[in-house]
C-alpha positions as CSV (number, residue, x, y, z in Angstrom):
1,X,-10.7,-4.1,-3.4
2,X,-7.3,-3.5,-2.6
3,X,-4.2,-5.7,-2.5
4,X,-0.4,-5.0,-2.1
5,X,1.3,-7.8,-4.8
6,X,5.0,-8.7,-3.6
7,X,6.6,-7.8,-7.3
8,X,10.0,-10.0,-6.1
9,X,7.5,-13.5,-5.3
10,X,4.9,-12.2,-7.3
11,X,2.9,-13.1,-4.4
12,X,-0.5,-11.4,-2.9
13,X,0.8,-10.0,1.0
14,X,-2.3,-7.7,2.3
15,X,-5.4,-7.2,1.1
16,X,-8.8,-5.8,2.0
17,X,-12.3,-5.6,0.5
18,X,-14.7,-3.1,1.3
19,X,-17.9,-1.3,0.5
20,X,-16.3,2.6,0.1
21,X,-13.4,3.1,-0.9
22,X,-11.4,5.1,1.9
23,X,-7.8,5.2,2.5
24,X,-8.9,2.8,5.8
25,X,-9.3,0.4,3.4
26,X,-5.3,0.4,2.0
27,X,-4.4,1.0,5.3
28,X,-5.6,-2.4,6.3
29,X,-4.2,-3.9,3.1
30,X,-0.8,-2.6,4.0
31,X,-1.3,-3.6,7.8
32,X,-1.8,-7.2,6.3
33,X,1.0,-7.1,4.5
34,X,3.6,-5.8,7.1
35,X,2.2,-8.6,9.1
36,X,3.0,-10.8,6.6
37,X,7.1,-9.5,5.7
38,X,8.0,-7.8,8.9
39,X,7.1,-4.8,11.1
40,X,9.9,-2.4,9.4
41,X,10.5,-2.6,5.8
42,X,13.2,-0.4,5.0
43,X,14.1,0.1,1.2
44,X,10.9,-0.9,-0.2
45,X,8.7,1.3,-2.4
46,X,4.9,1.1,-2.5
47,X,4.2,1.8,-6.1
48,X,-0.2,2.5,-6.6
49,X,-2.1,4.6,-8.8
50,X,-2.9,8.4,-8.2
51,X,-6.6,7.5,-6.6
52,X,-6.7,9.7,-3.5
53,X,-6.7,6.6,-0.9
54,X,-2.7,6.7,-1.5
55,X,-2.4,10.0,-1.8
56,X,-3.5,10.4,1.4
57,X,-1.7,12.2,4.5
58,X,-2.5,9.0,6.5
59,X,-0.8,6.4,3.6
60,X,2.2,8.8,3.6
61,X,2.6,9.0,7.4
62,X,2.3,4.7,7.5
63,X,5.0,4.2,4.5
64,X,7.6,6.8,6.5
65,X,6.5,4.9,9.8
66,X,7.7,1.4,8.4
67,X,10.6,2.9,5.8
68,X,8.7,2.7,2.7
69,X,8.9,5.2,-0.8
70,X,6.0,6.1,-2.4
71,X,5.6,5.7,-6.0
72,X,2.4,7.1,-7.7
73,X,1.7,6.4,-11.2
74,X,0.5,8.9,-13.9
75,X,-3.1,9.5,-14.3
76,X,-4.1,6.1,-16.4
77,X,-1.8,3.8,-15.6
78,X,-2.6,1.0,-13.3
């Protein structure tokens, strides 16, 4: 399961449940969620643990595409 949290509205914006866990799963989760805030989201960081989904080439390409930072976690911390 993932699922991007808005830490502002504390609020659940995208998510996605699946059987593997490939970074086509986060990718969906964050589709959901620019669906839900807007198509561009300029200043905002993505912040997610160092699991290889969202360390991805693909989730790096997506955040530049819609103006996002990525901020990955140390090994441990969720």
């Amino acid at each position: 399961m993932c699922f991007i949290t808005d830490a502002f509205s504390r609020m659940i914006v995208g998510w996605r449940v699946a059987s593997n866990m490939r970074t086509t799963m986060v990718l969906d989760a964050l589709g959901m969620a620019r669906w839900s805030r807007g198509v561009t989201l300029p200043g905002l960081r993505c912040h997610s643990d160092a699991d290889s989904q969202f360390t991805s080439v693909r989730y790096g390409e997506r955040l530049t595409e819609i103006g996002a930072a990525p901020s990955i976690g140390t090994v441990g911390d969720s």
